[in-house]
N, C-alpha and C positions, 0 to 999 in steps of 0.2 A: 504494500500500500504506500503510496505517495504520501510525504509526509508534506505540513501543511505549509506554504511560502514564508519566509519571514520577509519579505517586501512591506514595508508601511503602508503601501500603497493608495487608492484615493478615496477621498468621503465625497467627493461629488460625480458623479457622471461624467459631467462636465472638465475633471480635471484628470480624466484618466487616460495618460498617454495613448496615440494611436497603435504603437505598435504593442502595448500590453495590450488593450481591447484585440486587435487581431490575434494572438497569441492564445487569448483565451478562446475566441469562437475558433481557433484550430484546435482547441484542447489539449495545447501543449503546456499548461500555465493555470493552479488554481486562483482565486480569486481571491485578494487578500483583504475583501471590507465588504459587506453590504452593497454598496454604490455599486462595483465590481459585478459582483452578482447580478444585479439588477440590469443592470446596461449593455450585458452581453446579448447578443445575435442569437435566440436560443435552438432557430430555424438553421442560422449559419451554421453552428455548432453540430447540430443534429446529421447533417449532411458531411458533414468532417470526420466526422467519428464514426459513421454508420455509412457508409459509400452504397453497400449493397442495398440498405433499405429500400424496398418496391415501390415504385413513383405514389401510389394512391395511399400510404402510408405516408408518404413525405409531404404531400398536400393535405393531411389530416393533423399534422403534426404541425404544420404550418400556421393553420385554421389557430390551434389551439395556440399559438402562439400572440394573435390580435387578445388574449383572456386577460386576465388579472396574475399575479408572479403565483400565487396559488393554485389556482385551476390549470392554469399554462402548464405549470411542473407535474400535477393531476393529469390534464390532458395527454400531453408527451408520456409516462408514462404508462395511460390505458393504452394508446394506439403502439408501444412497443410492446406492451406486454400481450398485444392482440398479435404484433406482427412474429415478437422471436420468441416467445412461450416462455416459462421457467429457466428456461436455458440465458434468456436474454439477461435477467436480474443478475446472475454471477458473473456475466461479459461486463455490464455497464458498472458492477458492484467495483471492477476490477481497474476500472479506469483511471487514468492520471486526472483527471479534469472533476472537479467537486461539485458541479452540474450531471457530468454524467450520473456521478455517485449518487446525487441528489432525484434523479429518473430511477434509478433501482429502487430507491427508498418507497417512492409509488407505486413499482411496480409487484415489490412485495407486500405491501398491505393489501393492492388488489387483488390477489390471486384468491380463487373462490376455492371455498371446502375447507380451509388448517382450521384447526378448532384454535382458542387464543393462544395458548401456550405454544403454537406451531406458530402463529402470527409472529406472537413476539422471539421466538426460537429464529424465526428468519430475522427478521430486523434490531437486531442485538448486534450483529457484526456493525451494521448502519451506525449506530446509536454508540457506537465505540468509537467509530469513525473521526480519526485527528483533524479534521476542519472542521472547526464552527457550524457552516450551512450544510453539511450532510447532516449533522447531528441535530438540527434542526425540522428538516424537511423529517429525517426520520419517525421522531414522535408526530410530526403532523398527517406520516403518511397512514399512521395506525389508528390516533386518536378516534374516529369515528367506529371502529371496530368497539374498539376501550369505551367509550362510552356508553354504546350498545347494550354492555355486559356490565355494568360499573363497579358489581359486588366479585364476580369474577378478576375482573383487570385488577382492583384493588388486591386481591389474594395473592396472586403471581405475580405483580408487581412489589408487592411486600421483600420477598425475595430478594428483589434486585437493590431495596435500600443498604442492604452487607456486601454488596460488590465492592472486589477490592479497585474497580473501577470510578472515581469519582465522574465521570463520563455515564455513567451507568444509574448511577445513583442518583445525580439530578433527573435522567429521564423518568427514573419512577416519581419524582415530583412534577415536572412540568407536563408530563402527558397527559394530566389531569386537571392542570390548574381551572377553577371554574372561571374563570374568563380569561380563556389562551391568546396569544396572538395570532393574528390573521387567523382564526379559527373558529367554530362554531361554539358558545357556551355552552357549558352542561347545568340546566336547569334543575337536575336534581342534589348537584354538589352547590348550588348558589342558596338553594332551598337548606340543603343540611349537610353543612361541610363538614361536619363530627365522622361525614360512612367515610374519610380520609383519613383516619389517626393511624391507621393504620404502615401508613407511607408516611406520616409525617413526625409523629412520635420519633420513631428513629433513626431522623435525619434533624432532630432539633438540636445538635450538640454536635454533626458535623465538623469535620476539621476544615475542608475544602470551602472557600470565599463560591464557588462557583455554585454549590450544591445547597451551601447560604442561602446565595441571595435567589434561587429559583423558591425554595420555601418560604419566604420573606413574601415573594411575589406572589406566591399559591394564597397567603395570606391575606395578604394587600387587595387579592381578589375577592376576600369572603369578608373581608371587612366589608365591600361598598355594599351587600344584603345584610349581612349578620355582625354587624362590628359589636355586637354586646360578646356575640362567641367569641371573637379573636382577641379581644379585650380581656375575657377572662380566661382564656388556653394561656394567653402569654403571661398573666398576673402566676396563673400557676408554675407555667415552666421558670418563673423567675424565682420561686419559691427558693430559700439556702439559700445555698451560695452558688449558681447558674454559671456554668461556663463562660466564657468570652464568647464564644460560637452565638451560645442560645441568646447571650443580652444583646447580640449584635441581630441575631435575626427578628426579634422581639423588637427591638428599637426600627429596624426598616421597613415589618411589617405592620408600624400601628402609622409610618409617616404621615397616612390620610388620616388619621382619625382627630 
């Protein structure tokens, strides 16, 4: 696996040299910011990487391309995983380019029939994944499965809060956050964030800043319905003498309150 650029690279679109932008839609080059991600060819790219892909797949994928950065990656995604089957997800898993990576991620939470634990059994490698936006797209690509199941995802997600991967461990938090990014809310965790303790309990006292501040934000979410809950979850975890970890996630999850 390609491991992730350290290039500072650009926050605007607009400032992102021509020939990094061409480099990325060849998919010689990942993306080293948001901006980057965003402002790629994802139609150019598609055609770089996949030469063989059949012309009515390439104009589907195209289509999908005029969407929103979500649907588009969705998009692309279904129409590979229509055009190269299972087979396709470990080609594109494999790739230098962190968009490609970012199309496997979809293309394994689409695949029909894995019961969850197969779901998230495939999209673990993703969600380990050294770039930022695979690890991203990953949790988004499953989230509507996880939701689906909420009492389920939580079980098996429990699990993954003792990976010795902190990469892994935020995923069990943020794939559930009740109100995710660019993602569809989960009306029943907005309603009663308590069916989460379960993920969130043991990752209150976290060592990793990164696994922090996702539980912070899972929090920060169930404040704007419930902030009398998160008000008093953090009064408790504060109780004695609370970690550094937990006063730090307590203190950024009540920021709106």
């Amino acid at each position: 696996m390609t491991q992730p650029t350290t290039r500072k690279g650009a926050s605007r679109a607009a400032d992102i040299p021509p020939d990094i932008l061409a480099a990325l839609e060849r998919g010689e080059l990942q993306s080293a910011t948001l901006a980057e991600c965003l402002a790629l060819n994802q139609a150019t790219l598609l055609r770089a990487v996949l030469p063989d892909l059949a012309p009515p797949a390439v104009r589907q994928a195209e289509a999908a391309c005029q969407l929103g950065i979500l649907k588009r990656m969705a998009g692309i995604g279904a129409v590979l995983f229509e055009e190269l089957g299972p087979a396709g997800i470990a080609r594109c898993q494999a790739h230098p380019s962190d968009t490609v990576r970012g199309w496997a991620c979809f293309m394994a939470g689409m695949q029909p029939g894995p019961d969850l634990s197969q779901r998230l059994a495939a999209i673990r490698p993703l969600a380990d994944d050294p770039h930022f936006g695979v690890r991203e797209w990953a949790w988004m690509a499953v989230r509507p499965h996880l939701a689906a199941d909420l009492d389920g995802s939580i079980a098996l997600l429990a699990a993954w809060t003792a990976a010795p991967s902190e990469r892994l461990r935020r995923f069990a938090s943020e794939a559930l956050r009740p109100r995710g990014v660019w993602c569809a809310h989960i009306a029943a965790l907005k309603k009663n964030p308590a069916r989460a303790l379960p993920l969130l309990e043991p990752l209150k006292a976290d060592t990793s800043a990164y696994v922090q501040d996702s539980v912070a934000n899972w929090l920060n979410d169930a404040a704007k319905d419930s902030p009398d809950w998160v008000r008093a979850l953090c009064l408790h975890w504060q109780q004695g003498e609370p970690a550094a970890a937990t006063r730090r996630i307590c203190s950024r999850a009540m920021r709106n309150l």
